[in-house]
N, C-alpha and C positions, 0 to 999 in steps of 0.2 A: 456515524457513517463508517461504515468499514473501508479496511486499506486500498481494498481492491478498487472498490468506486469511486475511493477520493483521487486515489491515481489519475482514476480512465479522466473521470471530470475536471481534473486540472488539465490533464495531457492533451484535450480534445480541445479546453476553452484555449491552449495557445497554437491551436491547428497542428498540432506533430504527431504524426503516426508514431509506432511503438519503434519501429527502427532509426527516423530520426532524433525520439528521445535516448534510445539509445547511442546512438553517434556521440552527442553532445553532451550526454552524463558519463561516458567510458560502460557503462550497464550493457549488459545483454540484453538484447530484444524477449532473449528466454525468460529471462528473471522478469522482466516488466510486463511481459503477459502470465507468467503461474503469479504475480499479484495482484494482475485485473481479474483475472478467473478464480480468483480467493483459492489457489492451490499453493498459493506459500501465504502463510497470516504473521509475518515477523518481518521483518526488515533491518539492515544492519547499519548502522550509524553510517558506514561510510555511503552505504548506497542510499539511505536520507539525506545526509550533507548535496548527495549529489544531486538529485531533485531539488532540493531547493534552491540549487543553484538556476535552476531553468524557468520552474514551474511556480505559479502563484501561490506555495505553500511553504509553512515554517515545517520544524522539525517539531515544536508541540503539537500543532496538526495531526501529522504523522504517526507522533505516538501517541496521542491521545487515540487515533483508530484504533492501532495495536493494541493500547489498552483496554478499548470498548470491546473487538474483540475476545480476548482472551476473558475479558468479563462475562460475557455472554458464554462463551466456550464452559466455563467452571460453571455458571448458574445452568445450563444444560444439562451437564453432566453429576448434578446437586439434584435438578426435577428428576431423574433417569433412576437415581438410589434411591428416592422415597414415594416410587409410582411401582 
């Protein structure tokens, strides 16, 4: 599962719009939507710590996405040089 969805999907099963998780993690509403819209694919330790503070999610969760992603990202860009 990518970052973006595991977000919405946590954020959504504890009822909190993107401003109230915002509130309650010190995060911008900004940041927590370009990572549902998969327009940021990285996340930064402190803004994981802060999630997890709220949301049904560890920090291996978390990076295991960013890892799924950026794996996929590299195998993408691996299919693109020998097509």
């Amino acid at each position: 599962m990518n970052l973006g969805k595991l977000i919405s999907e946590k954020r959504n099963l504890v009822g909190y719009s993107k401003r109230k998780l915002a509130k309650e993690t010190g995060l911008s509403d900004t940041v927590i939507g370009f990572w549902e819209r998969g327009e940021r694919k990285d996340i930064s330790l402190y803004g994981a710590y802060q999630l997890t503070k709220i949301l049904p999610v560890s920090l291996e969760e978390l990076a295991q996405a960013v890892a799924e992603e950026k794996d996929n990202e590299i195998g993408c860009k691996a299919s693109e040089k020998e097509g």
